[in-house]
N, C-alpha and C positions, 0 to 999 in steps of 0.2 A: 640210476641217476647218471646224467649226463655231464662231464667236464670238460669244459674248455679253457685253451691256452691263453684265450685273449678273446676281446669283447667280440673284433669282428669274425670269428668262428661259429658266434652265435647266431641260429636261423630265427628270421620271426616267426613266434607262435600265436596262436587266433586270441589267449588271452590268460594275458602274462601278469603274474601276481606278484611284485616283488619287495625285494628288502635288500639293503648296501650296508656292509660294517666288515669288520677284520674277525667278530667269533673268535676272538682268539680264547681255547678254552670250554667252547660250546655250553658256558655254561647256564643254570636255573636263568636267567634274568633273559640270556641267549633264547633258550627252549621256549619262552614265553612268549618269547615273537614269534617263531617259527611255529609256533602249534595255531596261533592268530590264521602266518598267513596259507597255513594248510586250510584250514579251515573256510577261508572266502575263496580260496580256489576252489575248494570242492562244492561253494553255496554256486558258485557263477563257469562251472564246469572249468573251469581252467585248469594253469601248471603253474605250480611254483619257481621263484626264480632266486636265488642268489646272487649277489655281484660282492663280492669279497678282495680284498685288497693286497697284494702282494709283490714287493714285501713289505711288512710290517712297514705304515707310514713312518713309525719313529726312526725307522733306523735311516729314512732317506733325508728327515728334515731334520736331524742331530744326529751327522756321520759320525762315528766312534761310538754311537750310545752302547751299554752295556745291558741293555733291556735283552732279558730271556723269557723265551713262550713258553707257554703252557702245551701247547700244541703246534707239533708240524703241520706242512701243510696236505698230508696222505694222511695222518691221524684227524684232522678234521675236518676232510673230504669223507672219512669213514664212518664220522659221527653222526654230519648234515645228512649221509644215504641211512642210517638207521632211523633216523627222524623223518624221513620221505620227503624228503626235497628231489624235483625232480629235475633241474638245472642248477648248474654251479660254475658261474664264470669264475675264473681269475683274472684278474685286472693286475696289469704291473702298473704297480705305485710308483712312478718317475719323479725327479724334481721338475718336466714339464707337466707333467699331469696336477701336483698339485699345485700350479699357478692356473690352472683356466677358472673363471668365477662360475659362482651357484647357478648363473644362469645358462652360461655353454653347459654346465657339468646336465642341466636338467635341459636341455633341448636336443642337446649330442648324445649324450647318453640313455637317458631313458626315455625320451622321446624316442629319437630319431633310430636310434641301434636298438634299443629294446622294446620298443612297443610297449611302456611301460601301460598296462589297465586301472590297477591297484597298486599303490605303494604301501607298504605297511613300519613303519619308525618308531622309536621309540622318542621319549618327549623331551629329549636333549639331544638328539642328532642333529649334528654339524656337518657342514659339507663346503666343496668349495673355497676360492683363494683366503687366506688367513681364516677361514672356518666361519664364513658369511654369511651362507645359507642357514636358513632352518625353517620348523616345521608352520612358523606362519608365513613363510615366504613361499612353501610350497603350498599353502592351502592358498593363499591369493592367486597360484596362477594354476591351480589343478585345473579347472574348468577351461581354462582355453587353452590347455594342450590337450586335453581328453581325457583326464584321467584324476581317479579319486587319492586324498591322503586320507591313509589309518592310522592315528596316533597309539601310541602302547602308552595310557596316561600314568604321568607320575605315581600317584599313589601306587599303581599293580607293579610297577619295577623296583619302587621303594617298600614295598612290603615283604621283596625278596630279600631287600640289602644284599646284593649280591654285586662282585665287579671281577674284573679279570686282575685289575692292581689287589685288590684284599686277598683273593685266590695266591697269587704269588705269594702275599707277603707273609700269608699262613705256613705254606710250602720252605723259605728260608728261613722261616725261624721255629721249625720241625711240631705246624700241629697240622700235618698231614689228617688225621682225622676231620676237623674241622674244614681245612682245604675240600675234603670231599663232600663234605655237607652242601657245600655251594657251589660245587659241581653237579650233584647230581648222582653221584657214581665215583668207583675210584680213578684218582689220579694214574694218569695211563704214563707209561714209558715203553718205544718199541724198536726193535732191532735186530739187527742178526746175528747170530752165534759165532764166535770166531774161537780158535783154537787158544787153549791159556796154558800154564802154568802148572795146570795139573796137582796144585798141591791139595787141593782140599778132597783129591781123590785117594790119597793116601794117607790123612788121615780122616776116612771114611764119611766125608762128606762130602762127593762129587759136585762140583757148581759148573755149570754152563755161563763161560764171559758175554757179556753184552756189548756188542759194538753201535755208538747211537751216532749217526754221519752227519745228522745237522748240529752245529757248533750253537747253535742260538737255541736250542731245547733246555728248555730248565728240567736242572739235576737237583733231586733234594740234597739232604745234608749227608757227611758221612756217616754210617751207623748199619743198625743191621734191621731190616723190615719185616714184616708180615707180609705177603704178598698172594696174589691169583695170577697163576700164569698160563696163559693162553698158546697154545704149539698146533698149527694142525686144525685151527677151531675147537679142539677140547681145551678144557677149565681144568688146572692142578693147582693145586694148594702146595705153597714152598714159603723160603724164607731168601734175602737179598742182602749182601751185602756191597756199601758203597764206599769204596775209602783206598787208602793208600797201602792197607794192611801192613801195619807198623813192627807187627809181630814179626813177621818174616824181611821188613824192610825192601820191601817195592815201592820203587823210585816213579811208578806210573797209577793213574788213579785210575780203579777199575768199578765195573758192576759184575757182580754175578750173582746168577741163582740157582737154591740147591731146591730141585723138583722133589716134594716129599714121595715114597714110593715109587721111584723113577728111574728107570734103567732102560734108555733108548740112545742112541745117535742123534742127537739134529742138532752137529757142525752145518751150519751156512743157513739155517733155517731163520725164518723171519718170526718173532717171539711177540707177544705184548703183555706187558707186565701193569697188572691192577697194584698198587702202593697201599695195605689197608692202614699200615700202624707203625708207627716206628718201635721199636722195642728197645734199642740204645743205641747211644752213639758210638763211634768208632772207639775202640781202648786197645793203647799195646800192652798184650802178655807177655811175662817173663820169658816163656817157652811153649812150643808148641801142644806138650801136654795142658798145659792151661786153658790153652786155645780150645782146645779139644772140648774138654770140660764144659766151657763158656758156649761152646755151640747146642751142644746135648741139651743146655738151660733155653738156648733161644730156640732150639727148635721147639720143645716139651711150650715154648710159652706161643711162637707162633700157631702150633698144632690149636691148642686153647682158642686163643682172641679168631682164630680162622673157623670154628668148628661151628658158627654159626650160620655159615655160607655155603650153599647147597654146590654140587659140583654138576648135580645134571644142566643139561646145556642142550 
């Protein structure tokens, strides 16, 4: 898959299949377009096209908003390349950008920069100044720009019930389980290893700290997880914890994960963490022999709720 920085980085192709939205999430509802427009690329020999929007519209048209994603924007460039999409512009979301109307947006944009052949929408896309366009504005003027609209009708995206606001909402108020049902897959967190603390190496349960650089990445709640952790392109089975660790009284909110059967180095390594289940939320022990105890419980229950998930890869 090919990425670019911006629209005009993109060269025309002989026959460009595409779709515009933010994917924030990648998920069921997501995948159900993107399987569409692989699909009429491959009936009309073309290539698929992405135009994805960044950064997140909300936060340019309600500055201060406290909206957290689901996905960075390297975590769901990694998702659209396992799905086979084989372009992926990003588009900076400007406050000029979102003043031009439906009609610049469809003459400048996917006319005139993309060659647009096929457009492929779902049956509530909006587009353009105060969100003016839509899917019968494009289908009145498909034909005299050149090109067809593929609606993703109501009924098939409502049979998913699926959104990127429900996904969230599952995610902060801890049924990460269900969050992933409507994902598709687990809830991903990714990042790199930074040196910590060291204490759960001394009482015998080594964690590797997670450092995550984007401020706008939603963090589940504090507590300790199930988790599949990814090092290297291999799949380990561990457990996570996310919180302030009250026990020992740290003043800074950390993640880490303890890789079950794992004794390797990877300081500075880039990680990705599958989220499958919460197990509990954060508690302060008495003492660190407490602690101790309470781990040997969670791991013995992660081991369990994990042993269903195969580790070859």
């Amino acid at each position: 898959m090919r990425i670019y920085s911006g629209i005009d980085e993109f060269k025309r192709i002989k026959y460009p299949v595409v779709t515009a939205g933010t994917f924030d999430g990648v998920h069921l509802g997501h995948q159900k377009i993107i399987r569409k427009l692989g699909e009429l690329a491959r009936s009309k020999s073309g290539e698929t096209v992405i135009l994805t929007f960044w950064p997140h519209p909300r936060y340019v048209l309600k500055p201060g908003s406290q909206l957290k994603l689901l996905t960075t924007f390297q975590e769901k460039a990694l998702l659209l390349e396992s799905l086979g999409i084989d372009h992926l512009i990003r588009l900076p979301f400007t406050q000029k950008f979102s003043q031009i109307t439906s009609q610049q947006y469809l003459e400048q944009v996917l006319v005139k920069q993309l060659g647009t052949k096929q457009l492929v929408i779902g049956y509530d896309h909006r587009f353009g100044k105060n969100r003016e366009g839509s899917f019968e504005y494009l289908k009145a003027n498909a034909a005299k720009y050149g090109f067809e609209v593929v609606e993703i009708p109501r009924k098939d995206i409502d049979q998913i019930a699926v959104s990127s606001t429900k996904i969230r909402e599952n995610i902060m108020n801890d049924r990460i389980d269900e969050a992933n049902k409507l994902l598709g897959r687990f809830f991903q967190i990714s990042g790199k290893v930074i040196p910590g603390q060291q204490l759960g190496r001394i009482i015998g349960f080594p964690t590797a700290n997670i450092e995550i650089a984007e401020d706008y990445k939603l963090i589940p709640s504090d507590g300790a997880y199930a988790v599949m952790v990814t090092v290297d392109q291999k799949v380990h089975h561990g457990m996570m914890n996310i919180g302030y660790k009250p026990t020992v009284g740290s003043e800074k909110r950390t993640i880490e994960i303890h890789i079950f059967d794992f004794d390797q180095d990877i300081y500075h390594h880039e990680v990705a963490v599958g989220v499958v289940k919460q197990i509990r939320p954060e508690i302060k022990f008495r003492n660190t022999d407490e602690l101790t105890s309470r781990l040997k419980q969670d791991d013995q229950e992660a081991r369990a709720l994990l042993k269903k998930y195969s580790l070859d890869n």
